[in-house]
N, C-alpha and C positions, 0 to 999 in steps of 0.2 A: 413580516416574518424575520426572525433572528438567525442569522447566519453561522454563528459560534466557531469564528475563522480563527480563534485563538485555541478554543479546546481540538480543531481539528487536525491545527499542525502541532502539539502536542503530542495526540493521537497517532500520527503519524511518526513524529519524531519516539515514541515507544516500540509501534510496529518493525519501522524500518531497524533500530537500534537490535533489537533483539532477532531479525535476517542478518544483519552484517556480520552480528559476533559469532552466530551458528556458521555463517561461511566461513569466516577467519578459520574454524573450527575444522571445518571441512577440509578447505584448501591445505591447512597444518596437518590433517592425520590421514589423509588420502594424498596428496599430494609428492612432488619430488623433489629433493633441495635441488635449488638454484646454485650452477658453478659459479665458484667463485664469489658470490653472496653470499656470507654466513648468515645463517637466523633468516633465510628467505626459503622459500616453496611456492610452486608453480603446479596446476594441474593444466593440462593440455589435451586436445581434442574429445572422446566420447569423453569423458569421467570428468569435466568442466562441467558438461549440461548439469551435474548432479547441484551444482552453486544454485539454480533454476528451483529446486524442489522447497526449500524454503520457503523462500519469497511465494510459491503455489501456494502451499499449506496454510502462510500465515493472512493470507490476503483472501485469496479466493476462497479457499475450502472454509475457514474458517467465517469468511462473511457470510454464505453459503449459507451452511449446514448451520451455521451458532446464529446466524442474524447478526454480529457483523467483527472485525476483526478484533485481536486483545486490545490494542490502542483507542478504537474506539468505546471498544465496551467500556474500559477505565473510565474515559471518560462523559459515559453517558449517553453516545451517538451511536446511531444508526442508519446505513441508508435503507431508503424506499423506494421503491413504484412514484416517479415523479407526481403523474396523473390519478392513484390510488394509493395513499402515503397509509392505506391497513394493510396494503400486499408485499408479501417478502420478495424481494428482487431474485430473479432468475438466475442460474449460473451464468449464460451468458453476459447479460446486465453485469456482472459481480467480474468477467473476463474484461468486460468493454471498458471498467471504469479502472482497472488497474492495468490492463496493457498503456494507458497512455501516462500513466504517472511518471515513465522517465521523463517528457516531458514538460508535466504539470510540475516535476520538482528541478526542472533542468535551474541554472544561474543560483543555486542555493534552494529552488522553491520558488524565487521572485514569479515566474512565469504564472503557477498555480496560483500564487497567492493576489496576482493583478486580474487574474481573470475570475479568482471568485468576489472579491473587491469588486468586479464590472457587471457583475450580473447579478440580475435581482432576486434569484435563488439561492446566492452565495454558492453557484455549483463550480466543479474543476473542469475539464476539457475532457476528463473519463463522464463526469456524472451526465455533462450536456451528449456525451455519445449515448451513454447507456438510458438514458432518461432518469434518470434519479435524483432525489437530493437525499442529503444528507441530515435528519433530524434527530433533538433531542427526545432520548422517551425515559427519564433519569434524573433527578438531581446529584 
């Protein structure tokens, strides 16, 4: 089984790129400037969680409801039902496998990327919670 650990930090490096500049976005036009730091902005307590809503939509909702995020679709990938690779993954499944991405991509990524390198799924530390992998249904 081919692991495609190249297209899916790719995939991920699309995903993530296109949360970060939406927050940039967020934190600049909701946000409050910082004393004494020009060209800086801060959001603080409730109107922070709104940083949160991105990252929801582009990960979860979007694996969800579409079959699986922009980054992956670009490139081809989709996760499954480890055990039924024809069943769309549950939302939860689709929760389980991105709550643990801060640390699949903690040290640049290195973490995710040694443990899908170790296992013979090619899975992250979301896919082995959630039971899924990750496949090609695409050229």
């Amino acid at each position: 089984m081919r692991h495609y650990i190249g297209k899916k930090i790719v995939a991920a490096l699309i995903d993530y790129s296109i949360i970060v500049i939406i927050d940039f976005y967020l934190i600049f036009a909701l946000g409050e400037p910082v004393a004494g730091e020009p060209e800086s902005y801060e959001l603080n307590d409730f109107p922070a969680l709104i940083t949160i809503l991105p990252w929801f939509i582009f990960t979860i909702c979007f694996e969800y409801f579409l079959g699986s995020t922009l980054g992956n679709g670009i490139m081809g990938l989709k996760p499954v039902a480890q055990d039924n690779q024809t069943i769309k993954i549950t939302f939860i499944q689709s929760l389980q496998r991105h709550l643990l991405d801060p640390i699949d991509m903690s040290f640049l990524g290195l973490v995710g990327y040694l443990v899908m390198k170790s296992n013979s799924k090619g899975q992250r530390l979301g896919d082995i919670w959630a039971k899924t992998i990750v496949i090609k249904y695409r050229n």
